[in-house]
Every structure is written in C-alpha cells, then in structure tokens.
C-alpha positions in Angstrom: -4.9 18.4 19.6 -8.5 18.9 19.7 -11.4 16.4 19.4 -12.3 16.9 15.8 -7.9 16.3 15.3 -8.0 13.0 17.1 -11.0 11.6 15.2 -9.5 13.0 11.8 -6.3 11.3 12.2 -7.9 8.1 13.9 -7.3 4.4 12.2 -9.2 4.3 8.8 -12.8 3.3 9.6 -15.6 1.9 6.8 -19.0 3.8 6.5 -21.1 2.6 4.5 -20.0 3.0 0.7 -20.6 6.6 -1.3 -18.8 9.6 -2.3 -21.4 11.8 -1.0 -19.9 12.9 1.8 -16.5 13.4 0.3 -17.9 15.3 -2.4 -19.7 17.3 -0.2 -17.1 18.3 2.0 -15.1 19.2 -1.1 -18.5 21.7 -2.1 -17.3 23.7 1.1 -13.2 24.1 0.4 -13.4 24.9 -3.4 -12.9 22.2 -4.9 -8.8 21.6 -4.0 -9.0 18.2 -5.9 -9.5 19.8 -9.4 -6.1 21.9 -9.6 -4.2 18.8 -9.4 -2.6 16.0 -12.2 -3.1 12.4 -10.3 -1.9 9.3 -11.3 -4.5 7.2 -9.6 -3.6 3.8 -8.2 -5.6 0.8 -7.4 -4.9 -3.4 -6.9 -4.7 -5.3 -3.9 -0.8 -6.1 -3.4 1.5 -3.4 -4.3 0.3 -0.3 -4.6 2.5 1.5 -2.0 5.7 0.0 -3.8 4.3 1.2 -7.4 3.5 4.9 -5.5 7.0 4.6 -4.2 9.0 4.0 -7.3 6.5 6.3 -9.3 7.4 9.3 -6.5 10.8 8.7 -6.9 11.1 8.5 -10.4 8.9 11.5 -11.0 11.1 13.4 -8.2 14.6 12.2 -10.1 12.9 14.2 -13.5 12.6 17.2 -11.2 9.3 17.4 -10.7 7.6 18.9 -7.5 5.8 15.7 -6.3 2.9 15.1 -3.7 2.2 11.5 -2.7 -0.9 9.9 -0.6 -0.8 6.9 0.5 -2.2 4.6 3.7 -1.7 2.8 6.3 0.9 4.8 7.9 3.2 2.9 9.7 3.9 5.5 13.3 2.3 8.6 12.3 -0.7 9.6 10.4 1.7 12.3 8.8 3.4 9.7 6.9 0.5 9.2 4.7 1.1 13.0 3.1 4.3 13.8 1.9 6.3 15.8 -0.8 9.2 15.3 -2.4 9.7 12.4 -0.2 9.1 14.6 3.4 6.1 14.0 5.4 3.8 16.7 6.4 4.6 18.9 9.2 2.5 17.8 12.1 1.8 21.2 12.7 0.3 21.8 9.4 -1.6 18.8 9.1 -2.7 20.2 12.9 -3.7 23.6 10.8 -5.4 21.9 8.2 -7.5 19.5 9.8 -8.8 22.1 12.3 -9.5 24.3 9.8 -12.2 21.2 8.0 -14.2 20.6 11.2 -16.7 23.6 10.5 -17.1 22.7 7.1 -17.9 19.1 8.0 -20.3 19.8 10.4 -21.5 21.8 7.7 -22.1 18.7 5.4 -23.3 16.7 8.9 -26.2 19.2 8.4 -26.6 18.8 5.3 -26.5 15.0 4.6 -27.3 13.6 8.3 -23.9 12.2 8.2 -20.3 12.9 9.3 -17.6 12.7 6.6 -15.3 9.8 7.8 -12.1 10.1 8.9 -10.2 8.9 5.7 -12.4 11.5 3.7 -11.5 14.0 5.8 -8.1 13.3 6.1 -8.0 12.4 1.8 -9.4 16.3 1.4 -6.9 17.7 3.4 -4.3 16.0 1.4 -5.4 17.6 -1.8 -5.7 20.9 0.4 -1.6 20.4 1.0 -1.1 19.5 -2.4 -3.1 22.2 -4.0 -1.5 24.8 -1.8 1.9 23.3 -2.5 2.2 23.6 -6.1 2.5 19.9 -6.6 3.4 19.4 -10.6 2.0 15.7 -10.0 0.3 13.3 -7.4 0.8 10.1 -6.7 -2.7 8.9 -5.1 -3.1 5.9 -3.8 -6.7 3.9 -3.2 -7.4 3.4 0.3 -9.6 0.3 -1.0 -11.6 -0.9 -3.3 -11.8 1.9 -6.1 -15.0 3.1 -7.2 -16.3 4.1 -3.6 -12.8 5.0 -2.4 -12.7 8.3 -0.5 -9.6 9.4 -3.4 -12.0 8.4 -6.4 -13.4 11.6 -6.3 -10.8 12.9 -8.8 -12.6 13.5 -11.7 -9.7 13.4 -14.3 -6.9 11.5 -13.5 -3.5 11.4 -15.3 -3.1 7.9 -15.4 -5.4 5.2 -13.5 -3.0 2.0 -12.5 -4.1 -1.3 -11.3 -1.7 -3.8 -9.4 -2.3 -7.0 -8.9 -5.6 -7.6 -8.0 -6.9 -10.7 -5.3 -9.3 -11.5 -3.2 -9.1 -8.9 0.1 -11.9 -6.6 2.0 -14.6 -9.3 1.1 -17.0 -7.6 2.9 -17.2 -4.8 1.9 -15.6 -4.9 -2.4 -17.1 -8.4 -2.7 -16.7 -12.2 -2.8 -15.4 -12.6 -6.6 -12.8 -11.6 -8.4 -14.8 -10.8 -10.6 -16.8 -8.4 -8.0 -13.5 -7.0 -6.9 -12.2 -6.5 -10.1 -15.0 -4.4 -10.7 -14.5 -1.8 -7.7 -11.2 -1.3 -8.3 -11.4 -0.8 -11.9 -13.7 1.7 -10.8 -10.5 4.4 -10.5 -10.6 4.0 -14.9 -12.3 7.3 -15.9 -13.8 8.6 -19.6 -12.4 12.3 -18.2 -8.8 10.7 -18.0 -6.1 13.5 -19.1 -3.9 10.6 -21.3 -7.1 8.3 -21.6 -4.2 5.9 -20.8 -4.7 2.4 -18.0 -2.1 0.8 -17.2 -2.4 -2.6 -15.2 0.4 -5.1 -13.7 -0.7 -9.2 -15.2 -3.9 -10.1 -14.3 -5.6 -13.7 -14.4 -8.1 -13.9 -17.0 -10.9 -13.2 -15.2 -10.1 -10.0 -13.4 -8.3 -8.9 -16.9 -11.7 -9.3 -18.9 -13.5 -6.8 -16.2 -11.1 -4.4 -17.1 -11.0 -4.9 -20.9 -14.5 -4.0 -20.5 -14.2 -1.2 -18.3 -11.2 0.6 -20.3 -13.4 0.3 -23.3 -16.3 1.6 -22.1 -14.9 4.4 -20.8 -12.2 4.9 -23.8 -9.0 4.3 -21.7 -6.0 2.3 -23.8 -5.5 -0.3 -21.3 -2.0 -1.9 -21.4 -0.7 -4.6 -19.7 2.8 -4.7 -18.4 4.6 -7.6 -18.2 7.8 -7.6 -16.3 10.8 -9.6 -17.3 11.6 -12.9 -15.7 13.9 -12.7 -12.2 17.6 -12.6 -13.4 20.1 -11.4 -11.6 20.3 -10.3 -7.7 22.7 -8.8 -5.1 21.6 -10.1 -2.1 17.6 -9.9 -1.7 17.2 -6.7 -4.8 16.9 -7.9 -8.2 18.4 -6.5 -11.3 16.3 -6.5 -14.9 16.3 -5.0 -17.8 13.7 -2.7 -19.2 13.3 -2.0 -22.3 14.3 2.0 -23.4 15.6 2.6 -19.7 18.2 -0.7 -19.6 19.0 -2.1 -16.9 18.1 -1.0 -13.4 18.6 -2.4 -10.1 15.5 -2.0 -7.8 15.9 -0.1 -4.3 13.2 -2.6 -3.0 13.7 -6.1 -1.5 11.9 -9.2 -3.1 11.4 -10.6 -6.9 7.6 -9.6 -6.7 9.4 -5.8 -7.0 10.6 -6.4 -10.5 6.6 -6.5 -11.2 6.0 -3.1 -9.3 8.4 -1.3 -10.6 7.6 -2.3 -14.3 4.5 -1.0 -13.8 5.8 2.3 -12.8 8.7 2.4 -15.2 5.6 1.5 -17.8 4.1 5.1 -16.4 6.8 7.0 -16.5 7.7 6.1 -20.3 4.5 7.2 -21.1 5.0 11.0 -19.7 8.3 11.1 -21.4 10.9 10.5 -18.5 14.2 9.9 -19.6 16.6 7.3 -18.7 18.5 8.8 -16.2 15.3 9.9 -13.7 13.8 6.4 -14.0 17.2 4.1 -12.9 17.7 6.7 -10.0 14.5 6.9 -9.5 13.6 3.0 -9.0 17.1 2.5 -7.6 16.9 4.9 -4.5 13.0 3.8 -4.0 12.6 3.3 -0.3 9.6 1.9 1.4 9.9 1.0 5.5 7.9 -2.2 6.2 7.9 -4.0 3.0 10.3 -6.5 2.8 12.3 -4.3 4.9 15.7 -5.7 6.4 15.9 -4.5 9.8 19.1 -6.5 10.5 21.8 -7.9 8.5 23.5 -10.7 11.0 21.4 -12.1 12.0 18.8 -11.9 9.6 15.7 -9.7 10.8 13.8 -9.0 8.0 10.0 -7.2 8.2 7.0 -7.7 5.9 3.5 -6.1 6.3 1.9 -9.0 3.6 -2.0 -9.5 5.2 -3.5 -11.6 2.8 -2.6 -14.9 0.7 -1.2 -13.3 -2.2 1.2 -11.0 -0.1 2.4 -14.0 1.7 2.7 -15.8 -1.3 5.0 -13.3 -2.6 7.0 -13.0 0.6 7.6 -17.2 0.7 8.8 -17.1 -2.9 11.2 -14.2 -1.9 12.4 -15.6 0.8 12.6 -19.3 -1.0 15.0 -17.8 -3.9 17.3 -15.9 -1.3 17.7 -18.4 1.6 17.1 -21.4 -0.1 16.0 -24.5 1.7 17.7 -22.7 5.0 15.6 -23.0 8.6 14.2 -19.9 10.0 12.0 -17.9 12.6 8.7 -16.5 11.6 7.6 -14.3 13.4 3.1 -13.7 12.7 1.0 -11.5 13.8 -2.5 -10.4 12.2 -5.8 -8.5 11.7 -8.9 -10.6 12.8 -10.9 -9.8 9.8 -8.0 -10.9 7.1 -8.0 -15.0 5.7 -5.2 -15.6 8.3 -5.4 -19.5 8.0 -4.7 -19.7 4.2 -1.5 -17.1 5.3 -0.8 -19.5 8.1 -0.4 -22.6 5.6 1.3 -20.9 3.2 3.4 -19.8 5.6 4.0 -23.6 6.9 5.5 -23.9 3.0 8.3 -22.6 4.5 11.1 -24.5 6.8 10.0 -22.1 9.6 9.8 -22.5 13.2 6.7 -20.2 14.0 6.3 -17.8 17.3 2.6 -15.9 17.2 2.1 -12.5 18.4 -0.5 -9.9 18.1 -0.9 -5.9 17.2 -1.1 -3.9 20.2 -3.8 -1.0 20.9 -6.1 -2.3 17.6 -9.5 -3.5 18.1 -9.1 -5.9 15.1 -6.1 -7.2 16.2 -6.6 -11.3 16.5 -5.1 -12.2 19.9 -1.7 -14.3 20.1 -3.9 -17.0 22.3 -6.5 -17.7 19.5 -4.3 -17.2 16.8 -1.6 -19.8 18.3 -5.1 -22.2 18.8 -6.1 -21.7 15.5 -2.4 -22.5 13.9 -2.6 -25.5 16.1 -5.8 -26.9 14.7 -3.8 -26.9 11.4 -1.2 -28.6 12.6 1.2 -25.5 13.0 2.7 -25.4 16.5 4.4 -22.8 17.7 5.2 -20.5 20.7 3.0 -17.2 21.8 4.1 -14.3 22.7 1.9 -11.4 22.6 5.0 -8.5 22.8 6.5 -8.1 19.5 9.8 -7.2 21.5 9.4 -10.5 23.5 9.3 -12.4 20.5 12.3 -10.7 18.5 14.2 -11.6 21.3 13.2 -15.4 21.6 14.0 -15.2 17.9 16.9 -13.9 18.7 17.7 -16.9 21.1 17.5 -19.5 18.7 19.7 -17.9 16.2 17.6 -18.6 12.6 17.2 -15.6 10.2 13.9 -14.0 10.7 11.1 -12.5 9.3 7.9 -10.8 10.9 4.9 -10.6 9.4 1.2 -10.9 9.1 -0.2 -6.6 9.5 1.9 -3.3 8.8 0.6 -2.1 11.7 2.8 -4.4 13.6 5.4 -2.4 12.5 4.8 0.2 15.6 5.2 -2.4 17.7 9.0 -2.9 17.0 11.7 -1.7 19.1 12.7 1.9 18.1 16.0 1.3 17.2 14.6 -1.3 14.2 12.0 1.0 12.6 13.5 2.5 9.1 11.6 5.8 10.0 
C-alpha cells in the first residue's frame, strides 16, 4: 500500500467540523452519492445493531444491499460491505488510490486535505454506486449534521437511536446540543419525508419534533414492547403485522433496535417472511457477543454510560444475582468513571486492561488508579490475553468491555470474524 492508502484507511480522525471538503471531493468523482437510496442513521447507542437488522432484513426481501458502517473491528474493509461481504481489500486498494489525485485536487482548492473518514465515506458510495446497490444502509460516523455521510442530499429514511450524552467536545455539552447534531441527518429533500426515532427523553424528543416539522419529515416514534420471553441471552417479542420474532442479537436493549428497524422496513412494504429472517439471522461481532459458552466469555464494545447501562441490565436479567469477571478496558477521552460505577452495580470482580497500538487508549496503570480512588479495586493487566486467562483462573462468567477496539486485541481463535 501506498502512503495516500495508509492515511485513507487510518483510525477516524476529527478536523474541524464542515462538509466542505467532502462535498468537494465529491465535485471531482461525479457525484457517486446521488445515484443511491440511503436510509440514514444517527443516535448514540445502537446504530450498528439497527444497520445490522435493517441489512439483513432488506437482504431477506431480495434486495441488493450496501451497508456503511464504523469502527471496524480488524479491518478497515469491514466498514463497506454488500450483501453481508466486506469489500475486497484489493478493491478498496483500487479505489482509494484512484481518490488521492482528486484530493489533492481539493487540497488546492480549499487549503485543506479531505480527512480520512471523508475519503474513505466517498469511496464507499464509489463501491455502492458501481455496484448496483438497490439500497444503503448508512450509518453516521458522529454527530449528524457535520458527519462526513450527511452529505446525502435525499435520504430514504433518516433514523435516530437512542440519543445520550457522547463526543462532548466536539457535538456539545447538552442533550439538547446533541440532539440537535444528530437530528441534523432529518432532510426537507427526504424521498418518503418519513423520521423514524427509537424513545427519546423529553428533551432530546422536543429537538426533533422541531426539526421533523421544519423540514416536513413525519416523525414517528417506535416503542418497542416490554422484554417477554428469552432463550438464553436473545429475547423473543412480538411485533405487530410481522408476529413474533426472535432476535439474532444478544441483550434486551435489542428488542429496542430491532423495533426500530422492523418500524423501517414496514414502511417500504417488507413482508413478513423477510423481516423474522431478517432480524433472526442479524449478526454483529462485538456487541454483546458470546465468545464462549462454558465458561461464560461474553464481549461488549459499550464506551459510554448508556452502553454500559444497557449491558448491566442485560447481564442482571440473564445471570441474575450470580458473581463474575469484568474485564475493562477504555478510550481516554470517554466518561470512563460514570462506566466504572455503573459497572461496580454489578457483583463483579474487576481486572483493568488497556487498547493496544491507540493513542487514546487510557493506560491499565491510571485507569486501575482511577477505579481505585472510587473505591473499585481490582487487578491490572495491560494484555487483553493476560487478562482472559486470569479470568479464566478464577472461574466466574465473564465479560470484556469498555472500547470495540479492544476487540483486536483478543486471541484469534475468539474473534467472530
């Protein structure tokens, strides 16, 4: 790979906010974003498990689907796939050597090099475009109004998950300041002039009241049915005109997601049998993921309070009051104390560990300090594998988590991809 590669397909960096340079570097390739239907999704917690069901449910219906969506978890290709099949490294190779002249081209013109998430988001649409994708299911990097992927001009459908406090620096310090970025993806051009939003507490649900209206969307909330029945850690619900479904995903905070989808899919006339399948068979490696059955070894890349949150209640209605192993790791820039204390809900013993090769990574020595001063003790062990195995040792079920990107750290033979 060359230069220009390795920079395209580096970690997602944050320029300062604009879709200048995006739009710009679109001026030069034609435009590849326009010949494509998108259903546009935004939120803090849960947007790759909406993508996931929506991809699969779309895909059960026969359709010919593209799907964007970020972090990766080994590979940068993971982020692009259709019908369910990352791109081929060596056409993502092709296609991001092929944008380096036009984005020196817009370094020119602007004074400014087009990040590499833009670049990366156009060459997406490139593969889609070329592909003959009948949909896509985008995915917001963050935020929503300055995301790279909000330069679609005419959505589908724009969907907003659950939407918290996360990226305070650069979306905001309210809800109501973050509610306003993200409903940002809500467009007047929209194909269906259809929103469609998972529960939202009053004050982020009034910012997007206002926004649908002023940009004459019909905003519908979805409200999911309460948790029922469950074999083992996947629920069962029923919805109403598809009946009852069992979700492919692990956790109660899934029946919510996949609502949401199921909401979507209703509304583009899917029938019954694409949207069981198509929620059933969802798969989606590092999210709730069980990497183990006996003994327990279960992964989930929650990074802020609400994604914890979720997990503990998960974890509380399948194992009960039962001790276990957590295993955390983190991001320096996330609210890891509030995650640490609602981790220490839990009856957990705690072991800290850290994301290798990542500049924000917190370091297992100041995180284990910091968990201290809370009055969480545990052990630290910066290897992910040398952790595992101390959890192994004491014999608890298990969970890691704290950052996806810890998910590269695990021992091949655990990783789901």
């Amino acid at each position: 790979m060359g230069a220009f590669d390795d920079y395209a397909r580096a970690r997602q960096v944050y320029p300062h906010p604009g879709l200048a340079r995006i739009q710009a570097l679109l001026d030069e390739v034609g435009h590849p974003e326009r010949r494509l239907s998108c259903l546009h999704i935004a939120g803090t917690n849960g947007k790759g498990s909406v993508a996931v069901f929506l991809d699969g449910i779309l895909r059960a219906a026969g359709y010919r689907v593209g799907r964007y969506m970020t972090p990766e978890l080994i590979s940068p290709g993971e982020r692009v796939a259709i019908g369910g099949e990352p791109i081929p490294d060596a056409t993502l190779t092709e296609l991001l050597r092929a944008l380096e002249a036009p984005s020196e081209r817009v370094h020119e013109r602007l004074g400014e090099v087009p990040s590499p998430f833009e670049v990366f988001t156009v060459a997406a649409f490139q593969y889609f475009a070329r592909e003959g994708c009948d949909y896509v299911v985008l995915e917001a990097g963050m935020g929503g109004a300055l995301d790279a992927t909000n330069v679609i001009e005419s959505p589908l459908v724009s969907i907003l998950t659950r939407i918290s406090l996360d990226h305070t620096a650069y979306l905001g310090t309210t809800l109501t300041e973050i509610a306003r970025a993200k409903a940002g993806i809500i467009k007047e051009a929209c194909v269906t002039h259809r929103t469609f939003s998972a529960p939202q507490c009053e004050e982020v649900a009034s910012v997007l009241r206002e926004e649908a209206e002023k940009r004459g969307n019909t905003l519908t909330f979805v409200t999911p049915p309460p948790p029922k029945k469950h074999y083992g850690m996947y629920e069962a619900f029923f919805y109403p005109g598809y009946g009852d479904i069992r979700s492919g995903l692990a956790g109660v905070h899934q029946i919510e997601n996949a609502c949401l989808a199921l909401a979507v899919a209703q509304a583009l006339g899917v029938d019954i049998f694409a949207a069981q399948c198509g929620v059933t068979y969802a798969r989606h490696p590092g999210r709730m993921e069980i990497l183990r059955e006996r003994p327990l070894l279960l992964f989930d890349g929650g990074h802020n309070p609400d994604g914890i949150a979720m997990l503990t209640a998960s974890l509380g209605r399948y194992l009960g009051d039962a001790p276990r192993t957590c295993i955390y790791g983190c991001m320096a820039d996330k609210d890891y104390r509030t995650c640490l204390r609602r981790l220490a809900e839990m009856p957990a013993r705690f072991i800290f560990t850290e994301v290798s090769d990542n500049p924000r990574a917190l370091p297992a020595g100041a995180l284990t300090e910091t968990a201290a001063a809370l009055g969480i003790h545990g052990e630290c062990l910066p290897r992910l594998a040398d952790a595992i195995a101390r959890a192994d040792g004491i014999g608890l079920p298990t969970v890691i988590a704290g950052s996806l990107y810890l998910y590269a750290d695990l021992p091949t033979s655990f990783r789901g991809i």
